[in-house]
N, C-alpha and C positions, 0 to 999 in steps of 0.2 A: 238516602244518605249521600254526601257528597266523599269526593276521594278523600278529602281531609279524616273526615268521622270513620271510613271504612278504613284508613290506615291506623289511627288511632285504636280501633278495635282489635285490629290483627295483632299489635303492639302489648295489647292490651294480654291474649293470649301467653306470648313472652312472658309477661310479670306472671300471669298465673302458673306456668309450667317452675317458673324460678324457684315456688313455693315449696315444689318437691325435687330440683336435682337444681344440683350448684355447679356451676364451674361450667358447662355446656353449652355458653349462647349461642358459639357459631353454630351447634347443630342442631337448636333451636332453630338458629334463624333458615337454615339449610330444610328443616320440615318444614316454613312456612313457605317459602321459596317454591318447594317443589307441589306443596296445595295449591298453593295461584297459579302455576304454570300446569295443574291438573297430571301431574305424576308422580311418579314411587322413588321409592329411596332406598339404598342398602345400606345399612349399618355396620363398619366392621369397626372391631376395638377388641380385646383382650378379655377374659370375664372379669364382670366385676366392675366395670365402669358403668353400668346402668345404661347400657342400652333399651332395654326393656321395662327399665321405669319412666327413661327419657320418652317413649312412646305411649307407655298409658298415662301419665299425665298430659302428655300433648292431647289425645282424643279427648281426658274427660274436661280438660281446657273448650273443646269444641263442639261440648255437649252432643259429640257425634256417636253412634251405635259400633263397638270395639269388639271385634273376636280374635281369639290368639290358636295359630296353628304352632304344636310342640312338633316340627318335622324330625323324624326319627326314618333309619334304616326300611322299618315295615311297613312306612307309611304309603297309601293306595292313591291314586287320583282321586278316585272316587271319596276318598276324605276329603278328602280340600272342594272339589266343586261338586261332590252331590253324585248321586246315581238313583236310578230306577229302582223300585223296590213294590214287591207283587203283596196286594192286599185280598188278603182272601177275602174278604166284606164283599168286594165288588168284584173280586175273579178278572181284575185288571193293573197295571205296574203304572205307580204314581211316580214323580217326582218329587224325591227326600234333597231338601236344600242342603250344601255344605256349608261350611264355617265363611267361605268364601261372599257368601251373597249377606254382605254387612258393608258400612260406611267406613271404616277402617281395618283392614287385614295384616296384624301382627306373627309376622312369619318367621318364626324363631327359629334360627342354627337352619338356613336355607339349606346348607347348602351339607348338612346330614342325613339328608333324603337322594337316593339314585335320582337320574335325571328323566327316566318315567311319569315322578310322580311332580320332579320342578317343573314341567314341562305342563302341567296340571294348570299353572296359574298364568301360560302365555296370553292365554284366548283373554283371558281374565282382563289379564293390565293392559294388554293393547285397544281389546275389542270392546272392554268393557259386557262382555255378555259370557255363557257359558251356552257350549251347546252340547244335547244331549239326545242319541236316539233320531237326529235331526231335526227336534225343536233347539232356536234360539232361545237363549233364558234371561232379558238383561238385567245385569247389576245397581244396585242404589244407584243414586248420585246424592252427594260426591262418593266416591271410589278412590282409594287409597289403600296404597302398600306399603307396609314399612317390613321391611327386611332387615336380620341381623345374622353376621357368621362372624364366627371367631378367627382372626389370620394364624395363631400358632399351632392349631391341632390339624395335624393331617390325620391322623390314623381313624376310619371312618366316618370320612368325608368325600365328599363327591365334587369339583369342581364344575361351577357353574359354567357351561355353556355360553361362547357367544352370543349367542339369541336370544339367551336366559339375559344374559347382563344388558342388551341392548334395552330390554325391553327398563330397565332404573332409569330414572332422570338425572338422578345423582349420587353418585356414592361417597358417604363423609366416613371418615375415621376419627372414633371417640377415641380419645387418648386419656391418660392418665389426670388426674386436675392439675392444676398447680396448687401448690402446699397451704395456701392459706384458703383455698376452695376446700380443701380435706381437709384441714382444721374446722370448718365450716360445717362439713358434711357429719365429723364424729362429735360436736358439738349438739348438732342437730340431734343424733342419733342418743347421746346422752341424758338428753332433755327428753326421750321417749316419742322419736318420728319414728313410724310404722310405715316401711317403705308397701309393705301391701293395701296400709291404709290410707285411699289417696281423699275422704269424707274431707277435708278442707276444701278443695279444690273445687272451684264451682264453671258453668261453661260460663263464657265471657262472648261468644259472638256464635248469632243468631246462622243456619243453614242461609235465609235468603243474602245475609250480610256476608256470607263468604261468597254467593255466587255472583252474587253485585261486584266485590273486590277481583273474583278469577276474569269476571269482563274487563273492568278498570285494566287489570295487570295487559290482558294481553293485544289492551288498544292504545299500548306504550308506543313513542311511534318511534320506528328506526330508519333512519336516511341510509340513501343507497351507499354512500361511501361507510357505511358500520357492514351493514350487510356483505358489503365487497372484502370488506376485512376480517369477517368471521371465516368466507369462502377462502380466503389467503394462508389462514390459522389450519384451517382443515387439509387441506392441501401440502401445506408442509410438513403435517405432520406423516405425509402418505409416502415424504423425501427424504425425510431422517431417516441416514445408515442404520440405524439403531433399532429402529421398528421394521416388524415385520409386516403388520396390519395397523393400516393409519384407519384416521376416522371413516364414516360414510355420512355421505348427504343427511340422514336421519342425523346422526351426532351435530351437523350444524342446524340443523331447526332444532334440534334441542336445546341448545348453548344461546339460540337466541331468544326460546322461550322463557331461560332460566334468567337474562340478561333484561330482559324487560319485566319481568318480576322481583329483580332486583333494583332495579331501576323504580319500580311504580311504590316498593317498599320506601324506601328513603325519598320520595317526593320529585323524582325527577320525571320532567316533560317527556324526555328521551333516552332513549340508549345510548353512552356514549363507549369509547374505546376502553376506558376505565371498567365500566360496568363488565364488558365483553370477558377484561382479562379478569379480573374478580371471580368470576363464574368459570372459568375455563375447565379448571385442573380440578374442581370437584366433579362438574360436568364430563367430561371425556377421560379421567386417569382408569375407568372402567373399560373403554372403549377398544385400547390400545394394545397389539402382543407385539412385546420385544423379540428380536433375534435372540435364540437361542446364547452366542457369543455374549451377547448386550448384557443376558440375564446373569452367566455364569462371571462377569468383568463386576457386577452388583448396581446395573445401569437401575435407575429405576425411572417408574414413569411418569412422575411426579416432576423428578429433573428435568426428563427430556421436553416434557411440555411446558415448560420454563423457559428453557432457550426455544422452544419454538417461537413464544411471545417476544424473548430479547430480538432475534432476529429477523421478525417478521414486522412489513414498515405499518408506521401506524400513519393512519390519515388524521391530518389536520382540524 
């Protein structure tokens, strides 16, 4: 297939997910975004916006194999990626797979688990493997996290860890719909749509057709003057009075992973400064800790990487 037909198919995903949540393209497109550029995604929103239907209708869009971890307070490593387990048959400790070793891992309320057991999925999203015992164990391909936490409830809750949040490509925040997406949605719901029942929904593109597209994406070509401006972005984010912790070298090969997958979505030959700023603020507003002052003034960091863009010069 040529990049025309493999764009078209990924598109094609989109209309299918549409069939079951409404009002959500950006984070629609924000899942597809972070497939092609081969990483995970954090979901925060409010309950009740469908983060969690937004995600099983994406997998069964991608006819990909889905498991869902419910993270809760008691939950073990060894849930999430597997543990050793002694078979008296054989008088020797096998390897019991976790929920973890599937094509998609639906990681609900991440961040209701102590950081023991987040820390469960580092190996996972970076290395793509689990080790145990000291065998390597590797995961499917494709490999995928979607992550969702609520931002209003603190009362047991664990905050995610820098390490934890590096390891997202992107983190999108579902919002509310607009009113005629929710007249949409109770409409839907009237007519008897069964949000557990996603049997409509059929996969729309092929495993090799998505790894053909994830090469497509990431032989987007970027000129040195984009490159020098992503390193510009990154840097001034490290100057802003405001921050206490700006990005790292990793947050910019992120930003222009996610920029050439946004770029190879909409048809274009290259990366331009457009694509760069487009991708920024879902890309890095994880990345960033404000100064204490900053946070208590209600800086947020969404703003601040705003004016990093206004003020930072754009190449011609």
């Amino acid at each position: 297939m040529n990049d025309t037909e493999l764009r078209e198919a990924m598109n094609r995903v989109r209309l299918e997910v549409g069939k079951a949540v409404v009002g959500q393209d950006g984070a629609v497109t924000g899942l597809l975004i972070a497939l092609l550029a081969q990483g995970h995604v954090l979901l925060e929103g409010v309950p009740g916006v469908a983060k969690t239907l937004l995600v099983r209708a994406f997998s069964r869009s991608l006819g990909l194999e889905t498991k869902r971890i419910q993270f809760t307070p008691d939950l073990m490593p060894g849930d999430v990626s597997g543990s050793l387990v002694y078979d008296a048959r054989t008088g020797e400790f096998e390897f019991r797979e976790g929920p973890v070793f599937t094509n998609i891992v639906l990681a609900d309320e991440i961040n209701r688990t102590p950081p023991k057991t987040q820390a469960a999925l580092l190996e996972a999203m970076e290395e793509r493997q689990v080790s145990t015992d000291g065998v390597s164990r590797p995961l499917p391909d494709p490999f995928f996290v979607a992550a969702t936490q609520n931002p209003i409830e603190h009362e047991g809750t664990y905050t995610l860890p820098e390490a934890q949040l590096d390891r997202f490509l992107l983190k999108l925040l579902i919002d509310v719909p607009a009113r005629d997406a929710e007249l949409d949605v109770l409409r839907r719901h009237a007519r008897g749509f069964r949000p557990r029942d996603l049997g409509e929904l059929t996969p729309v593109v092929t495993v090799p057709e998505l790894h053909a597209a994830q090469r497509s994406a990431s032989s987007v070509d970027a000129s040195d003057d984009v490159i020098a401006y992503i390193v510009d972005l990154a840097r001034a984010t490290r100057q802003s009075p405001s921050v206490q912790l700006g990005v790292s070298p990793r947050a910019a090969t992120s930003l222009l992973a996610t920029a050439k997958a946004w770029a190879w979505l909409v048809g274009s030959p290259g990366i331009t400064p457009d694509h760069v700023q487009t991708m920024l603020v879902p890309t890095w507003r994880h990345r960033i800790r404000l100064r204490p002052e900053a946070e208590l003034e209600g800086v947020s960091v969404d703003a601040i990487l705003s004016s990093v863009v206004q003020q930072t010069p754009v190449p011609l």
